[in-house]
C-alpha positions as CSV (number, residue, x, y, z in Angstrom):
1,X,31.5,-44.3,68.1
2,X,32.1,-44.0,71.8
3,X,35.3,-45.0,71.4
4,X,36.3,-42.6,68.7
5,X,35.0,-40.1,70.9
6,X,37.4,-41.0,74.1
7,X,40.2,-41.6,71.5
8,X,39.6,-38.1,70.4
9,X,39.4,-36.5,73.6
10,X,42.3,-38.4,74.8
11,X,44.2,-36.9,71.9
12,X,43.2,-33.3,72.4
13,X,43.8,-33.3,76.0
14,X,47.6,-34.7,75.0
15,X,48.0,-31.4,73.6
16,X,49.8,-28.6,75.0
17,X,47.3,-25.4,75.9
18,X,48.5,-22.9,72.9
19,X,47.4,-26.1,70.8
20,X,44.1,-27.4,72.2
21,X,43.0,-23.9,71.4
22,X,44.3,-23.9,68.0
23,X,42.6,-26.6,67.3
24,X,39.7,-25.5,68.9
25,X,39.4,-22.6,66.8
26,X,40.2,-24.1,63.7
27,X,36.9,-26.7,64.5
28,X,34.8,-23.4,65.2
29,X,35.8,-21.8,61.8
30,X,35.2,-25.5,59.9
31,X,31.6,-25.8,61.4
32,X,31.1,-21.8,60.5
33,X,32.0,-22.3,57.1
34,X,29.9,-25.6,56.5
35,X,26.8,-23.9,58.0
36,X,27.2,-21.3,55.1
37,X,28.4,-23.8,52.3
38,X,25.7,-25.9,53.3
39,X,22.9,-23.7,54.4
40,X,22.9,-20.2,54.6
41,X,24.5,-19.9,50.9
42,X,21.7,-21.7,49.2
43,X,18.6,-20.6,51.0
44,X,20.0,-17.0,50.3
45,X,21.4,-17.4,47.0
46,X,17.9,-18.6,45.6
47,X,16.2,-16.6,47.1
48,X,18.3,-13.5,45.3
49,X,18.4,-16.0,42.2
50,X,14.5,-16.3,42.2
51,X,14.1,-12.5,42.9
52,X,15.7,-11.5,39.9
53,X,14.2,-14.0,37.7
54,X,10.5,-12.9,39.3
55,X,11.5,-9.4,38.1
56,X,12.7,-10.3,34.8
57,X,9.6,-11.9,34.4
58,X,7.4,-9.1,35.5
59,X,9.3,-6.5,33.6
60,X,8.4,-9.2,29.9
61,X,4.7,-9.1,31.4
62,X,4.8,-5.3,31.2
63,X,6.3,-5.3,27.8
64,X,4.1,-7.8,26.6
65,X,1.4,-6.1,27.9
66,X,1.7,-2.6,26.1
67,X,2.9,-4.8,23.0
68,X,-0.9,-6.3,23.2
69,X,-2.6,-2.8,23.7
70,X,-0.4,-1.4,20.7
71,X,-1.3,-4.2,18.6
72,X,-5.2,-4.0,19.8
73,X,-5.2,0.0,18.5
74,X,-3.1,-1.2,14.9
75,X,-5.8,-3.5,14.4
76,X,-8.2,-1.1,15.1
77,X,-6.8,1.7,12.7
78,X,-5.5,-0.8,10.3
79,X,-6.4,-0.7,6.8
80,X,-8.9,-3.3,5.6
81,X,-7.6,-5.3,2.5
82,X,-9.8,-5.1,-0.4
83,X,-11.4,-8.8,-1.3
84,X,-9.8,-9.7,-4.7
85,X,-11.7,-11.7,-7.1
86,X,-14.7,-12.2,-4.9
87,X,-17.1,-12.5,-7.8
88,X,-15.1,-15.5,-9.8
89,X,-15.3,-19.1,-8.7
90,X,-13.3,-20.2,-5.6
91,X,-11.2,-22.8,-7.3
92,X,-9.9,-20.3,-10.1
93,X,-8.8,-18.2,-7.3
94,X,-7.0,-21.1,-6.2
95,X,-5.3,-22.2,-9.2
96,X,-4.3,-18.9,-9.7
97,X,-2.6,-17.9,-6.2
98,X,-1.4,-21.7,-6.5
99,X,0.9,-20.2,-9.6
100,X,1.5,-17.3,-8.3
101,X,3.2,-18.9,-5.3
102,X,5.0,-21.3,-7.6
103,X,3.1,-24.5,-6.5
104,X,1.7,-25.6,-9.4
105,X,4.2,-28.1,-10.0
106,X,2.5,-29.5,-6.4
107,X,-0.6,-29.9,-7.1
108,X,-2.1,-33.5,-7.2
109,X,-5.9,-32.8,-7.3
110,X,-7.6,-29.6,-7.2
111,X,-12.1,-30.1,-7.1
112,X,-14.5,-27.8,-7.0
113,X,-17.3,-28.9,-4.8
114,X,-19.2,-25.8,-5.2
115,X,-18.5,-21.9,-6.5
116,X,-17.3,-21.1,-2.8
117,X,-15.2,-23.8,-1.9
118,X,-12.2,-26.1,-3.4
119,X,-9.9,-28.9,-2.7
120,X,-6.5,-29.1,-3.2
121,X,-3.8,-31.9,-2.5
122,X,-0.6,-30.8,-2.2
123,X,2.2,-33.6,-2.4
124,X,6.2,-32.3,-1.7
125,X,5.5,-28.8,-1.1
126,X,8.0,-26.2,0.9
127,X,5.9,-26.2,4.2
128,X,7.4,-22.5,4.2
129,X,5.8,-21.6,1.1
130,X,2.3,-23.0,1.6
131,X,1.9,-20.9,4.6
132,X,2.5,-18.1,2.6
133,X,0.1,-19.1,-0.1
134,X,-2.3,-19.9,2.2
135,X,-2.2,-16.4,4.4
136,X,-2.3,-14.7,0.9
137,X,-5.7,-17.0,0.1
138,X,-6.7,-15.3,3.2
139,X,-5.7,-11.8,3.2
140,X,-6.3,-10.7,-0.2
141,X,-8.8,-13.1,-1.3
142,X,-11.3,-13.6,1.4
143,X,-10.6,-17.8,1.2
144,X,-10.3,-19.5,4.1
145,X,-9.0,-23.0,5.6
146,X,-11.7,-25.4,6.7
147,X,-9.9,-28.1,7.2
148,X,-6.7,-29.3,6.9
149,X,-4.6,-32.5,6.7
150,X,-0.7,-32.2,6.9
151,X,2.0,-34.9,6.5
152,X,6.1,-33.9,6.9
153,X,7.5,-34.7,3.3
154,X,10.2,-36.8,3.0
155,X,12.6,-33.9,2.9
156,X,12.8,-31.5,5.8
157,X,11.0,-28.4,5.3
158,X,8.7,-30.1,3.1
159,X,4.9,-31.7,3.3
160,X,2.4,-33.1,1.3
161,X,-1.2,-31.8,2.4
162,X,-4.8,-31.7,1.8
163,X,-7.1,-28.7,2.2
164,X,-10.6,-27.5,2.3
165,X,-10.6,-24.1,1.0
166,X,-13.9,-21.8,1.7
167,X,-14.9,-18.4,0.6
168,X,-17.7,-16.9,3.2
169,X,-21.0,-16.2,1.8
């Protein structure tokens, strides 16, 4: 290294005057620029980087915010659905919405356990579609899920499933 050094200095001091500066200069401006390649450029840069993305964020936390009060005062003046078919037999209900939905070709097993609760296997059903049945169970029919058991199918999209369905007493 120490040689390098008094090889270098040997070669610069070779030069004429008008040169020694030139290249004097041109060392200045290389170290300059590195400093902000190297330093000032990303410290800076992420810093404005992570300042926008901080108020991005905050502006979503706003809107997701008056989003959730909105949604607090619809469910507050929202109309209550009207319980269908709360006086038959839970697992009537359930065959029934099960045609409705266009299931019935699904249906391995459906049991009554008592008058307020069934269960249903399900075997190659659109996953899609039993969501839909099963949020209509629930909004229009009072029936809820107590437990469930799902499998993906061996088509994408589709499941075979078992439920414990439950109308409150």
């Amino acid at each position: 290294m120490n040689e390098q050094l008094m090889a270098f200095k040997k070669w610069y001091f070779a030069l004429p005057v008008k040169e020694q500066r030139m290249v004097l200069f041109t060392g200045v401006l290389v170290v300059v620029t590195l400093f902000y390649v190297m330093v000032w450029e990303p410290i800076f840069g992420g810093l404005e980087k992570q300042q926008s993305l901080l108020d991005s964020q905050s502006k979503t936390l706003v809107e997701m915010q008056q989003y959730a009060s909105e949604a607090t005062s619809l469910r507050r003046t929202g109309t209550v659905h009207k319980i269908r078919d709360g006086d038959k037999p839970v697992s009537l209900v359930v065959d029934r919405s099960l045609q409705n939905a266009g299931l019935k070709p699904q249906v391995k097993k459906l049991e009554s356990s008592s008058s307020d609760e069934a269960k249903v296997t399900l075997d190659g059903a659109a996953f899609n579609q039993v969501l839909v049945w099963l949020n209509t169970l629930e909004t229009h029919n009072g029936i809820h899920v107590v437990s469930a058991s799902i499998e993906r199918g061996d088509k994408d999209g589709y499941a075979s499933a078992r439920f414990t369905l439950q109308r409150p007493q």
